[in-house]
Kinemage of the C-alpha trace (Angstrom):
@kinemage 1
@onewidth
@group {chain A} dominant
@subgroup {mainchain}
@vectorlist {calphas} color= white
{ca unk a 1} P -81.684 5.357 -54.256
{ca unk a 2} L -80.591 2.304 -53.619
{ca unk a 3} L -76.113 1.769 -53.821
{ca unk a 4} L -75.885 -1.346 -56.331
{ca unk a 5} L -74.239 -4.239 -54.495
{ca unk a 6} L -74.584 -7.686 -54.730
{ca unk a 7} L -72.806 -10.958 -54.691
{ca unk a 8} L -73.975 -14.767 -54.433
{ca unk a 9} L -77.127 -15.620 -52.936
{ca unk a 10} L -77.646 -17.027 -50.104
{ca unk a 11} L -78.148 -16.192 -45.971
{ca unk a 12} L -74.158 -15.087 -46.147
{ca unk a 13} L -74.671 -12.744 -49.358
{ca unk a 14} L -74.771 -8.608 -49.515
{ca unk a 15} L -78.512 -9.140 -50.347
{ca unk a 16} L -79.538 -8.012 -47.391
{ca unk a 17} L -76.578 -5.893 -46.410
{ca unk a 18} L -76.996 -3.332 -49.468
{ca unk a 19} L -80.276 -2.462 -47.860
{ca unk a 20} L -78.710 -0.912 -45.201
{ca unk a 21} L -76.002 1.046 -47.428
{ca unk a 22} L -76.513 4.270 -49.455
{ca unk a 23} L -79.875 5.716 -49.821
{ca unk a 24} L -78.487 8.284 -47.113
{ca unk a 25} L -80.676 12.029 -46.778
{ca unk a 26} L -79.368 14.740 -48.177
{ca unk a 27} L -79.523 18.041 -46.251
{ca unk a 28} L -80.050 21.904 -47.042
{ca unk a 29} L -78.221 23.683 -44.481
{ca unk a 30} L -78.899 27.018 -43.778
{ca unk a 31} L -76.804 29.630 -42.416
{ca unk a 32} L -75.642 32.865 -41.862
{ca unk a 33} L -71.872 34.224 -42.959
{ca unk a 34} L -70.992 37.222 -41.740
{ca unk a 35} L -74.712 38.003 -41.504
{ca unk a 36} L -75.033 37.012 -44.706
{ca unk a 37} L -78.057 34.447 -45.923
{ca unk a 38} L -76.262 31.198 -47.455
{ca unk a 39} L -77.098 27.231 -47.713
{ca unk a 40} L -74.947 24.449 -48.541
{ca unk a 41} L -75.787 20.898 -49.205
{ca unk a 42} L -74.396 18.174 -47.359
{ca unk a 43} L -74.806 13.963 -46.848
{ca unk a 44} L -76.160 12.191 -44.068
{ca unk a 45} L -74.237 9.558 -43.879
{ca unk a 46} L -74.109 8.744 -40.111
{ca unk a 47} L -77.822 6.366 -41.554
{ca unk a 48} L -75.198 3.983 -43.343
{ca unk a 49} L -75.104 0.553 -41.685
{ca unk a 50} L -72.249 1.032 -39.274
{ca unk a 51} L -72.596 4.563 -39.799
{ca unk a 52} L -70.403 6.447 -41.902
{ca unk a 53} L -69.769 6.705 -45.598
{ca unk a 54} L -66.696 4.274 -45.563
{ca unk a 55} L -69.810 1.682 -45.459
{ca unk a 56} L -70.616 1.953 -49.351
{ca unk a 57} L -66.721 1.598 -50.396
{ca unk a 58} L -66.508 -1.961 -48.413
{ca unk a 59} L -69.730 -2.992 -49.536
{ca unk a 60} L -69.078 -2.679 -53.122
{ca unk a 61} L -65.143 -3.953 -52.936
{ca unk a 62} L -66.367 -6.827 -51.245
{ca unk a 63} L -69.375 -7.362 -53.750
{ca unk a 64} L -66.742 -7.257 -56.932
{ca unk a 65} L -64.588 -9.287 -54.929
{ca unk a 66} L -67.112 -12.024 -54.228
{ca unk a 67} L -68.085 -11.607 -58.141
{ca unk a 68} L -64.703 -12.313 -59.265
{ca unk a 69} L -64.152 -15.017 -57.032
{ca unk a 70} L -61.490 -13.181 -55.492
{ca unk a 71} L -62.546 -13.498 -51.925
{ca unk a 72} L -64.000 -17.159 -51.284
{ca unk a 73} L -66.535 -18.325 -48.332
{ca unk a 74} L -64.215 -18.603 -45.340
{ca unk a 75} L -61.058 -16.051 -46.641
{ca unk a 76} L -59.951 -13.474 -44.065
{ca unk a 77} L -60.327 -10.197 -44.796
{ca unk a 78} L -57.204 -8.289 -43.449
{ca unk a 79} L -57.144 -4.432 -43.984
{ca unk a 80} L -55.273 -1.760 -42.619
{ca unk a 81} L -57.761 1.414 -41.802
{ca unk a 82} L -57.595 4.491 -39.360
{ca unk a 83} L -61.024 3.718 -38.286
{ca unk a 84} L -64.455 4.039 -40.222
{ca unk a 85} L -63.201 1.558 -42.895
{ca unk a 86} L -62.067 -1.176 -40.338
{ca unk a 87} L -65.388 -0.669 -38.319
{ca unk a 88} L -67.191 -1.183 -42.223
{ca unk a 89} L -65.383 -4.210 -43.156
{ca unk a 90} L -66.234 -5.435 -39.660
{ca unk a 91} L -69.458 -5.423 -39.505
{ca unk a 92} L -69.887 -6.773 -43.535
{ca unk a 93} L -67.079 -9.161 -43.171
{ca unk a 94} L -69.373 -10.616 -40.075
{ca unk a 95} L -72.368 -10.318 -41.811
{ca unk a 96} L -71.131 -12.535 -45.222
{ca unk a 97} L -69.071 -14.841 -42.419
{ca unk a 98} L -65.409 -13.787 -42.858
{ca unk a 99} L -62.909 -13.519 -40.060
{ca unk a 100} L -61.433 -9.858 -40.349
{ca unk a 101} L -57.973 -8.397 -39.408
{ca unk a 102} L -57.535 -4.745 -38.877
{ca unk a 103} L -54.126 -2.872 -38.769
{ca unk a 104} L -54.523 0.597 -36.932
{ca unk a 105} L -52.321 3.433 -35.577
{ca unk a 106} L -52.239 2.748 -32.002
{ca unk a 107} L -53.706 6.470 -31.049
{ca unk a 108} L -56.913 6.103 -32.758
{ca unk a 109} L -59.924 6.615 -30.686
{ca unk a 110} L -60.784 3.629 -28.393
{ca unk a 111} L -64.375 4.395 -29.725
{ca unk a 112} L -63.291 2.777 -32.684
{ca unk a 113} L -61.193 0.012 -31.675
{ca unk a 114} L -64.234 -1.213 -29.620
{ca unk a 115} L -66.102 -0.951 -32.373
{ca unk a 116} L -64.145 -3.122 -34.401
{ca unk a 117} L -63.792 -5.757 -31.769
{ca unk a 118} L -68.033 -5.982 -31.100
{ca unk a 119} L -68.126 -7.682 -34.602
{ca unk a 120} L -65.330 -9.980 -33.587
{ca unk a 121} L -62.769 -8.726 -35.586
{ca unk a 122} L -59.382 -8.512 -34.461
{ca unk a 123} L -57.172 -5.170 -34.001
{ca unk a 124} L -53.798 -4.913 -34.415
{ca unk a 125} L -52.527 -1.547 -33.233
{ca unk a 126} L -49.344 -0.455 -34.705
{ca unk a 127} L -47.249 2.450 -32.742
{ca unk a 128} L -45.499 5.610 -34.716
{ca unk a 129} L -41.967 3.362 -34.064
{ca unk a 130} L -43.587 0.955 -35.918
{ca unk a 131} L -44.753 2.928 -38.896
{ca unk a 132} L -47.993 3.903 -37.848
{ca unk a 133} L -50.592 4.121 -40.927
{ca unk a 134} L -47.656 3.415 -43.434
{ca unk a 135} L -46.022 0.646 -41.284
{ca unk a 136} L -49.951 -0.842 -40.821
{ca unk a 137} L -50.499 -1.123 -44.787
{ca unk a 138} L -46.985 -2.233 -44.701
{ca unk a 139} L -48.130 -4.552 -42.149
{ca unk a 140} L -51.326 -5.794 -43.342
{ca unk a 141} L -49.566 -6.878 -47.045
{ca unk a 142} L -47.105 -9.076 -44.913
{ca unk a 143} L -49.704 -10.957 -43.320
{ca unk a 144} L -51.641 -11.575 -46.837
{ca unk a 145} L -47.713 -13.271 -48.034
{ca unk a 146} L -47.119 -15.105 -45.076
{ca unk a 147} L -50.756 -16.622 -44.861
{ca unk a 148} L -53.117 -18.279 -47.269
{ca unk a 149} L -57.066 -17.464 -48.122
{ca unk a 150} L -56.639 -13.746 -47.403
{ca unk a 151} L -58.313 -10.845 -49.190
{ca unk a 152} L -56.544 -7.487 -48.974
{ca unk a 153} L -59.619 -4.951 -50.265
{ca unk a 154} L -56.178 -2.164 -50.819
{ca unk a 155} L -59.068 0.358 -50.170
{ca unk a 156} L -56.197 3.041 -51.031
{ca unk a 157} L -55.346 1.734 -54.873
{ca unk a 158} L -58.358 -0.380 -55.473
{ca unk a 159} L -60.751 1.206 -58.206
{ca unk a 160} L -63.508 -0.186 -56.921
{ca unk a 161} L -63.594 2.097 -54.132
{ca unk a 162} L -63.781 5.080 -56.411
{ca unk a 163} L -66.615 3.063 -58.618
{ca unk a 164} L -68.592 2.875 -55.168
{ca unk a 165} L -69.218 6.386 -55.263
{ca unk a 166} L -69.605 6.915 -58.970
{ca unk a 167} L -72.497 4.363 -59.230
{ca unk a 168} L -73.603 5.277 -55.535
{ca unk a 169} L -73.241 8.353 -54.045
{ca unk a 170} L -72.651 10.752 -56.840
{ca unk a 171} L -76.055 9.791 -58.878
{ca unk a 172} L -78.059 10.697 -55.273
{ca unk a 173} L -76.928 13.683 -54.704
{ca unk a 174} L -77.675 14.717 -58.474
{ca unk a 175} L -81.321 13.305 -57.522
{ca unk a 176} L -81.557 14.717 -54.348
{ca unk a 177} L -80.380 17.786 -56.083
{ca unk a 178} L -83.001 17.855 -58.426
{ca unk a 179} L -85.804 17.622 -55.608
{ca unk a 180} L -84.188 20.885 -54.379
{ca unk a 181} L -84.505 21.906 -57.604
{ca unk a 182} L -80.463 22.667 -57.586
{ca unk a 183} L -78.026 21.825 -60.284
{ca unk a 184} L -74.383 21.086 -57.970
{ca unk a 185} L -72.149 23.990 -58.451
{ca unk a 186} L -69.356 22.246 -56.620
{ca unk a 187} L -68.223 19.596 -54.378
{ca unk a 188} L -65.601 18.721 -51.311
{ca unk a 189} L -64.306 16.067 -49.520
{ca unk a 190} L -61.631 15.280 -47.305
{ca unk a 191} L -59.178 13.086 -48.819
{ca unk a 192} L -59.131 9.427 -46.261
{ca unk a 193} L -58.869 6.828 -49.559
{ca unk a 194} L -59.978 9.922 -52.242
{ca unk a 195} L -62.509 7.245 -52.994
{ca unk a 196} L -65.771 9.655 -51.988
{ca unk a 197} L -64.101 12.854 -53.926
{ca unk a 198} L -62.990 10.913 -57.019
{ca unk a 199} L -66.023 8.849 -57.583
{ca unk a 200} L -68.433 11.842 -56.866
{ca unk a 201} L -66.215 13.752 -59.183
{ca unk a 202} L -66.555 11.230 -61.945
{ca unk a 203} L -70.743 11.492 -61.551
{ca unk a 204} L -71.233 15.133 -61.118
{ca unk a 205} L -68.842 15.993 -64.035
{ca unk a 206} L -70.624 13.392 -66.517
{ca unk a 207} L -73.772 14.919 -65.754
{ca unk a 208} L -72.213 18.597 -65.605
{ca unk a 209} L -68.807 18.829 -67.116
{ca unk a 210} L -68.586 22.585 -65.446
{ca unk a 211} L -68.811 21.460 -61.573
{ca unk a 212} L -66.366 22.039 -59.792
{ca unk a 213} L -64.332 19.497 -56.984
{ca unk a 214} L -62.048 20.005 -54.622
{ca unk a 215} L -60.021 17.490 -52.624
{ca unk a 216} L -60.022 18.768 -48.628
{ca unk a 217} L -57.160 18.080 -46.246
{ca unk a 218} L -56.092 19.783 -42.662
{ca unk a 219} L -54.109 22.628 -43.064
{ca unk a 220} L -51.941 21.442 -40.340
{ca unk a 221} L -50.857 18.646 -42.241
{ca unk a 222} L -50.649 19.282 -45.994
{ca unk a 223} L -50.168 15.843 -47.220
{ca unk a 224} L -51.464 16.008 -50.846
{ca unk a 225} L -49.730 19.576 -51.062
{ca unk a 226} L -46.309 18.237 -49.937
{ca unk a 227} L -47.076 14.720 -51.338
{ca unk a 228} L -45.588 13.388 -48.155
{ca unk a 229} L -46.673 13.411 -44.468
{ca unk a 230} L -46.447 16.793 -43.196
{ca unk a 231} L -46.790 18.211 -39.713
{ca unk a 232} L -50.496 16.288 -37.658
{ca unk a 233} L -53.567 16.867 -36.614
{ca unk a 234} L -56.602 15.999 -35.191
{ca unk a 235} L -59.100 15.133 -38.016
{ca unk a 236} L -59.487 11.431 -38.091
{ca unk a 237} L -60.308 9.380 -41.368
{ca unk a 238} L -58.163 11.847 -43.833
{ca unk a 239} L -54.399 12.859 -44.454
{ca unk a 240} L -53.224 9.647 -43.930
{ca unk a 241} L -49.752 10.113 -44.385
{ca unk a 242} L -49.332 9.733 -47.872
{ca unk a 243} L -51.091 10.495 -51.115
{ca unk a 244} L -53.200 7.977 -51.791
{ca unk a 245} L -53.326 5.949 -55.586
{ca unk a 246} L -56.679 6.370 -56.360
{ca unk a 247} L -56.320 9.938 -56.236
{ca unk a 248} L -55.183 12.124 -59.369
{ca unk a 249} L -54.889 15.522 -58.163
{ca unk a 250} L -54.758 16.338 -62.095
{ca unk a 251} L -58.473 15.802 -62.225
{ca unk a 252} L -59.377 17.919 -59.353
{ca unk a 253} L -59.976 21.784 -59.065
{ca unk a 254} L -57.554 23.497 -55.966
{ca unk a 255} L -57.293 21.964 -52.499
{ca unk a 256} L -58.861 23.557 -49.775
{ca unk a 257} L -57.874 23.168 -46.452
{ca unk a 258} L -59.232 23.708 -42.862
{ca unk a 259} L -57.394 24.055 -39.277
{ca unk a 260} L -58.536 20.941 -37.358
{ca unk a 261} L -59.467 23.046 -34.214
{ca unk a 262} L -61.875 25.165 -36.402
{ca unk a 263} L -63.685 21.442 -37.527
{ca unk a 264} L -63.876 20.775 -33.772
{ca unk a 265} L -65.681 23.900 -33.456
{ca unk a 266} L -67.801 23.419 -36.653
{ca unk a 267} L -68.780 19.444 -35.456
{ca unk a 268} L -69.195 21.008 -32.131
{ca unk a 269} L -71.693 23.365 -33.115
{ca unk a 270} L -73.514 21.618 -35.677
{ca unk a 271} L -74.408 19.244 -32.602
{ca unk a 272} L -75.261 21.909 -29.957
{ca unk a 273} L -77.366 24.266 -32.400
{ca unk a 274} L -79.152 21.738 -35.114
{ca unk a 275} L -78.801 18.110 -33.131
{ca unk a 276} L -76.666 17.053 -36.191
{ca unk a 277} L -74.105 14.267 -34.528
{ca unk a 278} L -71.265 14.569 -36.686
{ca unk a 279} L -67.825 13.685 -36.351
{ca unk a 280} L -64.808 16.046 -36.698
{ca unk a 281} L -64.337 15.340 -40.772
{ca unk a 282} L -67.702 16.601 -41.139
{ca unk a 283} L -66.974 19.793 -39.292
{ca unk a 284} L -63.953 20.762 -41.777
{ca unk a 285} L -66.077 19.476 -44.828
{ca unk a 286} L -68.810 22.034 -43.909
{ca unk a 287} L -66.069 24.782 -43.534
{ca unk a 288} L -64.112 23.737 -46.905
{ca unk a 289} L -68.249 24.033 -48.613
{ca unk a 290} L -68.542 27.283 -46.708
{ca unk a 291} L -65.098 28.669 -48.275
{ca unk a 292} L -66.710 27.315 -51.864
{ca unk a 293} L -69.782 29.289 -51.494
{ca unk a 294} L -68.053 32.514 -50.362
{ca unk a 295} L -66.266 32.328 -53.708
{ca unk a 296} L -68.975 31.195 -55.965
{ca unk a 297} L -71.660 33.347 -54.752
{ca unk a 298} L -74.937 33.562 -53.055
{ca unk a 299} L -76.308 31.182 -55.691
{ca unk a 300} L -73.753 28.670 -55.304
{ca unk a 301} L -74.541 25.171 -54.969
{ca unk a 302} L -72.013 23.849 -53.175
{ca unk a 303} L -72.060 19.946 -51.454
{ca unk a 304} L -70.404 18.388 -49.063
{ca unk a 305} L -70.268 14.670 -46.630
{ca unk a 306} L -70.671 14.874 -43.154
{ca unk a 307} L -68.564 11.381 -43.003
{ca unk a 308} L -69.934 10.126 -39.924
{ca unk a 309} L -71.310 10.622 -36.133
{ca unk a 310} L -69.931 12.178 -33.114
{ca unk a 311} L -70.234 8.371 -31.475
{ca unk a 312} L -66.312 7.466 -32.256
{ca unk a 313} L -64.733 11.044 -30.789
{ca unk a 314} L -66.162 10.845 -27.155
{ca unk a 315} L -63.032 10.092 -26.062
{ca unk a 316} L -61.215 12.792 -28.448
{ca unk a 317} L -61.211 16.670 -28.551
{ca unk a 318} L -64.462 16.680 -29.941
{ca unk a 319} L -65.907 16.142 -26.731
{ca unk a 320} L -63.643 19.044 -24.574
{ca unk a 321} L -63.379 22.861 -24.908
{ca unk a 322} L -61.487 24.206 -28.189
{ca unk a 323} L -59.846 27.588 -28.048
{ca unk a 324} L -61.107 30.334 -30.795
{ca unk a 325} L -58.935 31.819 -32.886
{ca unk a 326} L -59.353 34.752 -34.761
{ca unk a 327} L -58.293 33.092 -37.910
{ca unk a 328} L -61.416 30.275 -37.743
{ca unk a 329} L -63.838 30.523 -39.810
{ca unk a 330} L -66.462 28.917 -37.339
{ca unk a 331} L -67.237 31.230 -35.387
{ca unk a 332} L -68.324 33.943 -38.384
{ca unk a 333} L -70.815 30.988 -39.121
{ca unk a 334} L -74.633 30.894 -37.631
{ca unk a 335} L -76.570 28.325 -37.740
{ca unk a 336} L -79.969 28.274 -39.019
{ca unk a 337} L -81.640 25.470 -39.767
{ca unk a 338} L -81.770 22.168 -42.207
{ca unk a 339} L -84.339 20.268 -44.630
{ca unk a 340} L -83.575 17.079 -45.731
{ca unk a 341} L -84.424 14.720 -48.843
{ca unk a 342} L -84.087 10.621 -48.946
């Protein structure tokens, strides 16, 4: 399946760029848990155009944008992201011929900042003194006052990025689901934007009211327990300091959380064992689906995102020794193999 998104027509219009967004495999993972015979389902989403799932939330804001004549030929698109999103409206900004401006927390990977910079953006890193994420949304909103013909996409309160996912993602999986011939038990997602969780949410539950979803965040830093930032970590993309608006935790089953050095571990492995390139999110999304299926059952149908590559941690943890601890859930985990759908 194609993700719906369009705009004007033309050489500068998401025509072209919507083929190269959604339509991502799904995997079976198979596995072993405590010697115990499981699967789990899980996203590809590393195939997007830039490759990561952040590419079918700018695609679509962008599209509704462009169809509401909010965001003219020419405007500057000025956003403030901790990575994937920036690297997203990058590339699609270039592609429809918008300059783009990206506010980031100054410790970010370099992976992405180069990134963002190869489609000619420009990056604006902004230091913890300075705010970090809060002080670069803070940032970003100045810039759209003090200047004129800027779009602010607000990926963190606009609906739209929720409506990506519930018109997108949520609809493949239940296909992809059905070519497993598997009805989705559950789902989880680390909360970045809540876009991927929310929107999924809304499509799985329309289709079956009983399945269950769960927001995801690092158990070093319970942000959407607390409702505030609390304590850090190491999983890029989610627990961005603050609850974000698109999520209502009302409509969501329990949070689950995961230590950030047991997602190293997880990405880590997932790499060296079944040549899956994923990046650290994906790591603690497998282990919050692996904590689902332990509680559902043997049957369970549990699915997941792996969110991106391993390209944009070389640089990070991801790429160094991790210590075990006896409280990871990792390393009770072996890895078996994976089938995939389109």
């Amino acid at each position: 399946m194609t993700m719906h998104c369009s705009a004007p027509g033309g050489a500068r219009s998401t025509a072209a760029v919507r083929q190269l967004v959604g339509g991502t495999p799904l995997l079976e993972v198979l596995y072993r848990y405590d010697g115990r015979e499981r699967r789990l389902y899980a996203k590809y989403e590393s195939m997007n155009m830039t490759g990561s799932v952040k590419d079918r939330m700018a695609c679509h804001i962008l599209a509704e944008a462009h169809a509401r004549s909010q965001l003219a030929a020419g405007d500057t698109i000025v956003e403030a992201s901790s990575g994937n999103t920036g690297i997203a409206f990058a590339a699609i900004g270039a592609a429809l011929g918008h300059p783009v401006r990206i506010y980031m927390p100054d410790w970010m990977s370099q992976e992405r900042v180069q990134l963002i910079r190869s489609f000619g953006a420009e990056v604006i890193g902004v230091s913890a003194a300075e705010g970090g994420f809060v002080g670069s949304v803070r940032l970003a909103e100045r810039f759209a006052r003090e200047h004129e013909r800027v779009f602010l996409p607000r990926q963190f309160e606009n609906e739209a990025n929720v409506r990506a996912h519930a018109i997108g993602t949520g609809p493949e999986i239940l296909l992809q689901m059905e070519a497993f011939g598997r009805n989705p038990t559950a789902f989880v997602a680390g909360v970045g934007t809540g876009g991927t969780v929310m929107g999924v949410g809304r499509a799985l539950r329309a289709a079956l009211p009983e399945v269950r979803v769960h927001p995801l965040e690092p158990a070093n830093s319970p942000t959407l327990r607390t409702g505030r930032k609390a304590g850090s970590h190491r999983i890029q993309g989610i627990s961005d300091e603050f609850v974000p608006a698109v999520v209502d935790l009302g409509r969501l089953d329990r949070i689950v959380d995961v230590w950030d050095g047991d997602a190293i571990l997880m990405a880590q492995a997932l790499a060296r064992q079944l040549g899956l390139a994923v990046g650290i999110s994906s790591g603690a999304n497998f282990l919050g689906a692996v904590q689902l299926v332990e509680e559902q059952g043997a049957d369970a149908a549990v699915v997941t995102v792996f969110c991106d590559s391993n390209k944009k941690y070389l640089s990070t943890d991801l790429c160094r020794e991790e210590p075990v601890r006896d409280d990871y859930l990792s390393s009770r985990v072996e890895l078996q193999g994976f089938r995939a759908v389109r």
